[in-house]
C-alpha positions in Angstrom: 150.9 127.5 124.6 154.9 127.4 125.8 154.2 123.4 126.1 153.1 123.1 122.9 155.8 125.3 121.5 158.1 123.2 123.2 156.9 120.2 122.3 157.2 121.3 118.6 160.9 122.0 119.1 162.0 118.8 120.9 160.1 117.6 118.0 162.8 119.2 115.4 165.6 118.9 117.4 165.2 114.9 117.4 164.8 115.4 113.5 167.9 117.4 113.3 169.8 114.9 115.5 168.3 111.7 113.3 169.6 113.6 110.5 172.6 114.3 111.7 173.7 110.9 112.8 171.8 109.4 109.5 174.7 111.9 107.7 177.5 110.1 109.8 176.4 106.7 108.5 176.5 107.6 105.0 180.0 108.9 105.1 181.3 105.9 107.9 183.8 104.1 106.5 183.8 100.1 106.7 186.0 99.4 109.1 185.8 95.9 109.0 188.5 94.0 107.4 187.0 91.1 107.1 183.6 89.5 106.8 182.2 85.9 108.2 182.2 83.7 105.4 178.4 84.2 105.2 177.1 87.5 103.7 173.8 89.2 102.8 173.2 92.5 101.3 169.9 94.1 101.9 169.9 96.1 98.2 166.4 96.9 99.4 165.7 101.2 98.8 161.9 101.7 100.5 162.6 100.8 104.0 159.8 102.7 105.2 156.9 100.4 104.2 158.6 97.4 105.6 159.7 99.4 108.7 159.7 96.5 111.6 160.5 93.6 109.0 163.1 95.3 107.8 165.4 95.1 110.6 163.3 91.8 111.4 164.5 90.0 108.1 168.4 91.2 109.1 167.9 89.5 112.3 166.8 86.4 110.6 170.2 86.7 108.9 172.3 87.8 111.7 170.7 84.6 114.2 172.3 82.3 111.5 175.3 83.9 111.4 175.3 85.9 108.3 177.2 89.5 108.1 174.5 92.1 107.2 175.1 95.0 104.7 172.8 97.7 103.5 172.6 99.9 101.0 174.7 103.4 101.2 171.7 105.8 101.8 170.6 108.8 103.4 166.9 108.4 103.0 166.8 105.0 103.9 168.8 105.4 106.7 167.2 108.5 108.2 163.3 106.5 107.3 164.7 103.1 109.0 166.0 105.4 112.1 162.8 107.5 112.9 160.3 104.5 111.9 160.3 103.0 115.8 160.6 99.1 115.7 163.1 99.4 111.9 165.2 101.6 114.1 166.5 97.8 115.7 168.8 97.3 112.8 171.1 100.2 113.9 171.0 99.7 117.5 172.4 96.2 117.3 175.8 97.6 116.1 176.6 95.2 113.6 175.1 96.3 110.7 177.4 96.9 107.8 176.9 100.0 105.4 177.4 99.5 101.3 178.0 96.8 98.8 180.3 94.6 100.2 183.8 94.2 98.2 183.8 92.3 94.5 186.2 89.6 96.8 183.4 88.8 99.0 180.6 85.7 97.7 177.4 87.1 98.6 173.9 86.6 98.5 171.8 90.2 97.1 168.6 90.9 97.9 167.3 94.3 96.4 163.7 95.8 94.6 163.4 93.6 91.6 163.2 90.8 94.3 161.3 92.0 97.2 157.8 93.2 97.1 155.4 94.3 99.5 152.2 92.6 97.6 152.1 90.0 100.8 148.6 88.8 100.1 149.1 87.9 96.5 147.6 84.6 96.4 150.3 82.1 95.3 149.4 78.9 93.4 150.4 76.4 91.0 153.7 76.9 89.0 154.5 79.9 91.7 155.0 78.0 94.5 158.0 77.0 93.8 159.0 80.7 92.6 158.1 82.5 95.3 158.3 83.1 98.8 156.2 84.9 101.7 158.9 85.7 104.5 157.1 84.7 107.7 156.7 88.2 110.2 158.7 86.7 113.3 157.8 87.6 116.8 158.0 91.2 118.1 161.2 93.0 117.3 161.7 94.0 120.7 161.6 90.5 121.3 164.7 90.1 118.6 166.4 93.4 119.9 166.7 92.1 123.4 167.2 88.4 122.7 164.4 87.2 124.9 163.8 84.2 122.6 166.8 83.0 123.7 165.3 82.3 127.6 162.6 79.7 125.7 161.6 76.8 128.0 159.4 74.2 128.4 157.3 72.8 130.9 156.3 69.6 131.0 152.8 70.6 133.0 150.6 73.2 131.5 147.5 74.6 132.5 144.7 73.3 130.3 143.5 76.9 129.5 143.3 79.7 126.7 145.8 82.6 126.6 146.0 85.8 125.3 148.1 88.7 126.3 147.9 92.2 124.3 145.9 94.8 123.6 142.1 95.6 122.8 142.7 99.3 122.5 139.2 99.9 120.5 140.3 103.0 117.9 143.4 100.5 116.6 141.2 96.6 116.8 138.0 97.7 115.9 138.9 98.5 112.4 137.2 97.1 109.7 139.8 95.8 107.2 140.3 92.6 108.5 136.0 92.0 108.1 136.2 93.3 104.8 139.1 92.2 103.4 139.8 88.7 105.0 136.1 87.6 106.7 137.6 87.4 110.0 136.6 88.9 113.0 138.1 91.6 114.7 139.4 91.2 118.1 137.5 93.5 119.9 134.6 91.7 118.4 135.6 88.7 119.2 136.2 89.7 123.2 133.0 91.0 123.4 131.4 87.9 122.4 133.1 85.5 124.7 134.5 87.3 127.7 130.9 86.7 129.5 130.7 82.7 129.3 131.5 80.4 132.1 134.7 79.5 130.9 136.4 83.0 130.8 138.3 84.0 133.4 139.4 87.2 134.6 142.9 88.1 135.8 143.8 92.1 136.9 146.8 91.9 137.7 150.2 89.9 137.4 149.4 88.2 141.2 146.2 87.3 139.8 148.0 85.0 136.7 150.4 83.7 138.9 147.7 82.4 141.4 146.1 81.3 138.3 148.5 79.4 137.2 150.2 78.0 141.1 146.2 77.0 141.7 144.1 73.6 140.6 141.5 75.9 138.8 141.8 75.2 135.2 139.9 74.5 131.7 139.8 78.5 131.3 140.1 81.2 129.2 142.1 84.0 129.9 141.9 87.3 128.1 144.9 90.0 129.4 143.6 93.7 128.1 147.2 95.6 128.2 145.1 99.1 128.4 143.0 98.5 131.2 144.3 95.1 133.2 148.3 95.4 132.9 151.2 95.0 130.9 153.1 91.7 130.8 156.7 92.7 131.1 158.6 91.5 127.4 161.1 89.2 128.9 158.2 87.0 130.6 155.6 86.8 127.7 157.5 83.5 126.6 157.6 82.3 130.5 154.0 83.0 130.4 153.3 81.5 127.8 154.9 78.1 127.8 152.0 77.5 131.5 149.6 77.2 128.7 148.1 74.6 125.9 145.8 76.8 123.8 146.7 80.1 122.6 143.4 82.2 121.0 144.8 83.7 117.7 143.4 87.0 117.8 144.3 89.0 114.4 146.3 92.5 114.1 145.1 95.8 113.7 144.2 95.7 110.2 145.2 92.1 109.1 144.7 88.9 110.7 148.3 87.6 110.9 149.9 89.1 114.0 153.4 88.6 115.9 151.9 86.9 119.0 150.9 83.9 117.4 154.6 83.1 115.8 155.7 83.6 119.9 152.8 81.0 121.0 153.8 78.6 118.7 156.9 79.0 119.5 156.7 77.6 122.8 154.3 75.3 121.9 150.8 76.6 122.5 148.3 74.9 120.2 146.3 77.8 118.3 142.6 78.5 117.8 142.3 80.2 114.9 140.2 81.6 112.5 139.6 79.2 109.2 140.8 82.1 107.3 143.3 83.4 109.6 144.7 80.1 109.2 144.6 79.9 105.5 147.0 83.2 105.5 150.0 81.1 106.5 152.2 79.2 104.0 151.5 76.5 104.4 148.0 76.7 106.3 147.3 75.1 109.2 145.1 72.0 109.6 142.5 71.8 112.1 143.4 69.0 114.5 146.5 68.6 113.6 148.6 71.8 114.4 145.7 74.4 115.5 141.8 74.4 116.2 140.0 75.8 113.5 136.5 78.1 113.9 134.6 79.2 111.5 133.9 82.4 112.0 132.8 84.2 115.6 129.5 82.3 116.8 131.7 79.0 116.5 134.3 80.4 118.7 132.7 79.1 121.9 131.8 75.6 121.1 135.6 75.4 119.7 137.1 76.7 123.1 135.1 74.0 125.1 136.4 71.4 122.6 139.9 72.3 123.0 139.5 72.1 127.0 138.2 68.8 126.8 140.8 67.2 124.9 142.5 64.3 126.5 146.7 64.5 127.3 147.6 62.6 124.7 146.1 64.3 122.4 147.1 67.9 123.3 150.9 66.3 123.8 150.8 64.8 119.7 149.5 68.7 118.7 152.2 70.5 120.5 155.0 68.4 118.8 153.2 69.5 115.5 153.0 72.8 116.5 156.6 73.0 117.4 157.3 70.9 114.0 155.3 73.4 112.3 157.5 76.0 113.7 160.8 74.9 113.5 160.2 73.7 109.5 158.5 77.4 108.9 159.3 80.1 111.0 162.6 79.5 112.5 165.4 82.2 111.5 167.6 78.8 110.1 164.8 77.5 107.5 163.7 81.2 106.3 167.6 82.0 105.8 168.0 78.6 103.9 164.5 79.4 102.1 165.8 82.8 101.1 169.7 81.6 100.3 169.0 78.0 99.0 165.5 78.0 97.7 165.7 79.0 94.3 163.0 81.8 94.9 162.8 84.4 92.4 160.6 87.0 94.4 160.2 87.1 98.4 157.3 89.2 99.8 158.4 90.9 103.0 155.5 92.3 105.2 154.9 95.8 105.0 151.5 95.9 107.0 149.3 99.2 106.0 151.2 99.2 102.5 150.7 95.4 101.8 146.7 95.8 103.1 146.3 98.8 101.4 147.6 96.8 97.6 145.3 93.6 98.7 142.7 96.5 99.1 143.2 98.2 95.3 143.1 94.8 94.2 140.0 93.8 95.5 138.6 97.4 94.5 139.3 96.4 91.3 138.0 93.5 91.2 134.6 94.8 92.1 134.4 97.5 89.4 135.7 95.6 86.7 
């Protein structure tokens, strides 16, 4: 009883102090005398349902140089400092707070602009009027600047990766089937982590004998929850030993941080059709991924990707990284947002964009 008694205090206490310190921002005075010659104000109220890509889409700005302002408010700054990952945009102690002065050029972004409706299908005329912000890697990853230790090695084990969790009561949910037709993860682990090809690791020493040995033409399946934890600032050390990456989707969409990181060093993805179709623009099977359809093709798509000669696996990772760098790279998704001549951006807000693509396709059904 006394533990959960204190529990429930430290619990109001770190309110009181998020509060508190939430106060001291609203009545911080700007300091700064002068600003870069490249500004951005985030005019952008509901930080809450954005909560990671929040402080993501600042980091995009502040990687390319950009001064970062936000909007004078108490809400949003007590929501972006108790919602975990959003929390980033304070720590990195550059943020600026208000509407930067009438002397300044900037570029605005605010409400009438952004909208969480991420899986909106955009065609025809509104391609050229609107935007889906790609979802970056893991803000820790931002926070801590481990992108900036990317690599590459010019031999790779000819295996599958994967690295993350399979924690059943968060992958096992059903949105992604019923909203997207694509498996969920858990699924698709179950289904392939008993064939020939899979190989198990338990530990860090295991991966790196893995990868120091000739065994190869594998795939390797890292359960954070039961095997261990890759630490952060190796995942992209990790990653670049590898040519395939298996795409597995998020908790309750396909699209998930760990496939932006894979690319990003150069892993070719195997992906779901669909999963693939999410992106803007979708990836083409043998070109910049490996495309199956659906779980029971999963297998036969693995053994094609191991057999692949060198020099085709070396002409899909340069796509791969092409694909990346023109995409998802802070500098084109800053000049996309600056000099693109967008007039709406959708910023991920996870459950709150799944749960609109959901009353949509509700909808749909009844009418």
């Amino acid at each position: 009883m006394k533990s959960r008694t204190l529990i429930i205090l430290n619990r109001k206490l770190w309110k009181f102090i998020q509060s508190a310190i939430s106060l001291f921002f609203i009545f911080k005075p700007e300091f700064h005398k002068k600003s870069s010659k490249k500004v951005v104000y985030l005019n952008i109220n509901n930080g809450l349902i954005y909560h990671r890509y929040y402080y993501i889409l600042a980091k995009y700005f502040w990687n390319e140089g950009y001064d970062v302002y936000i909007k004078r408010s108490f809400k949003l700054f007590y929501r972006l400092r108790t919602g975990g990952d959003s929390s980033f945009i304070f720590k990195e102690n550059k943020l600026r707070i208000g509407r930067p002065s009438k002397a300044i050029n900037y570029v605005e972004l605010n409400d009438d602009m952004v909208d969480p409706d991420y899986f909106r299908s955009i065609n025809g005329s509104d391609v050229v009027l609107q935007y889906k912000i790609p979802i970056g890697f893991h803000p820790y990853l931002y926070f801590n600047n481990y992108y900036n230790s990317i690599f590459f090695k010019k031999v790779r084990k000819n295996s599958v990766f994967f690295s993350g969790s399979f924690y059943p009561p968060a992958y096992s949910k059903k949105f992604n089937e019923l909203l997207f037709e694509v498996a969920n993860r858990i699924d698709i682990k179950n289904k392939i982590d008993k064939h020939s090809f899979f190989f198990s690791v338990k530990s860090e020493s295991d991966l790196d004998d893995f990868i120091s040995s000739n065994n190869d033409n594998k795939l390797i399946l890292i359960d954070r929850n039961l095997d261990f934890c890759i630490d952060p600032s190796n995942i992209f050390e990790y990653l670049g030993n590898f040519n395939f990456f298996l795409a597995l989707p998020g908790e309750v969409m396909p699209l998930c941080h760990n496939l932006i990181e894979a690319m990003a060093m150069g892993c070719i993805p195997i992906i779901d059709l669909n999963y693939a179709q999410l992106l803007s623009p979708p990836l083409e099977n043998g070109v910049n991924c490996i495309i199956f359809n659906g779980i029971l093709d999963l297998q036969s798509k693995i053994e094609e990707a191991i057999s692949l000669i060198n020099e085709d696996v070396l002409e899909m990772r340069g796509n791969v990284l092409s694909y990346y760098e023109l995409y998802f790279s802070s500098k084109r998704i800053v000049e996309n947002i600056v000099l693109g001549n967008y007039q709406k951006f959708f910023l991920m807000a996870e459950y709150e964009s799944v749960n609109i693509l959901e009353h949509r396709v509700h909808n749909h059904l009844e009418a």
